[in-house]
C-alpha positions in Angstrom: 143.6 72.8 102.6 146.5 74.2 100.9 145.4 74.6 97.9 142.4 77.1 99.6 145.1 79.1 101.8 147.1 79.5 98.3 144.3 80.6 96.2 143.0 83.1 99.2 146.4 84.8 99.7 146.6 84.7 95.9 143.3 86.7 95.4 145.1 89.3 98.7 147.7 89.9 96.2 146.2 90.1 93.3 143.2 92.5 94.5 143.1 95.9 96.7 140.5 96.0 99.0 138.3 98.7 100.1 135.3 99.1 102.1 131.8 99.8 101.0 128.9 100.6 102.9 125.5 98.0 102.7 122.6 99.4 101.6 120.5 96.9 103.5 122.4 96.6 107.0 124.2 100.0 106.6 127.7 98.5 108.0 130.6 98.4 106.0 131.5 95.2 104.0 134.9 94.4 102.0 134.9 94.8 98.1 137.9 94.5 96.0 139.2 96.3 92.9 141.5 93.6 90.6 145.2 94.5 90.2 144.9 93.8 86.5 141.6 96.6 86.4 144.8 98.7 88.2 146.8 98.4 86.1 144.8 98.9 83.0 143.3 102.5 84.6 146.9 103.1 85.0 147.7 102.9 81.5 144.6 104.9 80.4 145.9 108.2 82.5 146.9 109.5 85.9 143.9 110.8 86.5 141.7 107.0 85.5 144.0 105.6 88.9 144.2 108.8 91.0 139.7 108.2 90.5 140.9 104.1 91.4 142.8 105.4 94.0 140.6 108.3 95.9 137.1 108.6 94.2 135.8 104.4 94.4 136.3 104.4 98.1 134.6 108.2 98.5 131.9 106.8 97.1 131.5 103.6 98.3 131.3 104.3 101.7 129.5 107.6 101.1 127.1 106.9 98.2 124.3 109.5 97.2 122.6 106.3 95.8 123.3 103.2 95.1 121.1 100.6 92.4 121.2 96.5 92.3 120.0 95.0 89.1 122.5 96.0 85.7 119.5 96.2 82.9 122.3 97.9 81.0 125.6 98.4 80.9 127.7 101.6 79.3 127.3 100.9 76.1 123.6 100.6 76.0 123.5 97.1 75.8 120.8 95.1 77.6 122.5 93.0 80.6 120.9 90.3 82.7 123.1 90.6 85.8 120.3 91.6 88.4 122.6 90.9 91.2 125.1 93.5 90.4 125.2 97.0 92.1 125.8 101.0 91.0 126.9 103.3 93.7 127.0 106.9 92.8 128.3 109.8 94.5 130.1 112.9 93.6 133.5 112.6 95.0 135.2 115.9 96.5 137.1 115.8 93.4 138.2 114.7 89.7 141.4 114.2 88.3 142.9 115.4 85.0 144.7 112.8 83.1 147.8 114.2 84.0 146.4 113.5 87.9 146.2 116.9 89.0 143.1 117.5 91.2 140.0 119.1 90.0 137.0 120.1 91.5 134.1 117.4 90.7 133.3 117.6 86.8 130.2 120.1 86.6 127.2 118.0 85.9 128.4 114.5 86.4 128.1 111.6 88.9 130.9 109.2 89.6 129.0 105.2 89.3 131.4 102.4 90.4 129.9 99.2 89.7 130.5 96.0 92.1 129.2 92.3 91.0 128.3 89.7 93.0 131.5 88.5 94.2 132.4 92.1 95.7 134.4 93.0 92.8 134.5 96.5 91.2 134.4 95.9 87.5 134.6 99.1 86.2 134.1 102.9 87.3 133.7 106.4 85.5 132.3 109.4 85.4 128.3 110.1 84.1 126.3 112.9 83.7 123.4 113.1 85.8 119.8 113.1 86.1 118.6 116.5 85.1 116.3 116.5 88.1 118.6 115.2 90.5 122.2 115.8 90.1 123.1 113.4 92.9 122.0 110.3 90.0 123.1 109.4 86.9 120.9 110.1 84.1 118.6 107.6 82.8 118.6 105.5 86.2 115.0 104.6 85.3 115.9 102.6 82.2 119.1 101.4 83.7 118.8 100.2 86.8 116.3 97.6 88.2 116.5 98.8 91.5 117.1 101.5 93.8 118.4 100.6 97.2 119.5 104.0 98.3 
């Protein structure tokens, strides 16, 4: 029993949680961005942890869509994690490396992407659908889903 308590409040202080909203029930649900994924959008910029810090839970709880099934990931490479999911919104606004506030970059969509344990494993800005600014473009080929 020890061992469980000491891995749980290890995983509190090793993870920030947040809340997102379920596509399926609608209720919020807990998800959890990694103190190491912190700390790495920290050393990228200001403005990669000030999106950590303000933009993921925006969008989370107030998605303009949100996709289950990864067919592929950033890079264009093919990905068999069906269970995984893509919310997209666009945030109120963006943030210069330096951190200082921007409005939303013209003509993008901010994705964070969640796995199956709740985890956010990575987020950026997109550009989006030319049809449908409120989706990132090529959510047809990338996506296998859309819940939202």
């Amino acid at each position: 029993m020890y061992t469980k308590m000491a891995k749980k409040l290890k995983h509190r202080r090793e993870t920030l949680p947040t809340k997102a909203v379920d596509p399926v029930t609608g209720k919020k649900y807990d998800v959890f961005v990694s103190q190491k994924k912190l700390f790495y959008a920290a050393s990228l910029s200001v403005g990669h942890l000030s999106d950590a810090a303000y933009n993921i839970p925006q969008v989370l709880q107030n998605p303009t869509a949100i996709f289950e099934g990864l067919r592929k990931d950033e890079h264009g490479r093919y990905s068999d994690t069906f269970t995984w999911r893509c919310y997209c919104g666009i945030p109120k606004f963006g943030y210069k490396g330096n951190g200082k506030k921007v409005p939303p970059w013209p003509g993008e969509v901010f994705m964070v992407f969640v796995n199956a344990d709740r985890v956010v494993f990575n987020w950026y800005w997109h550009k989006c659908d030319g049809e449908n600014p409120n989706l990132p473009m090529g959510y047809n080929n990338r996506f296998k889903e859309k819940l939202l």
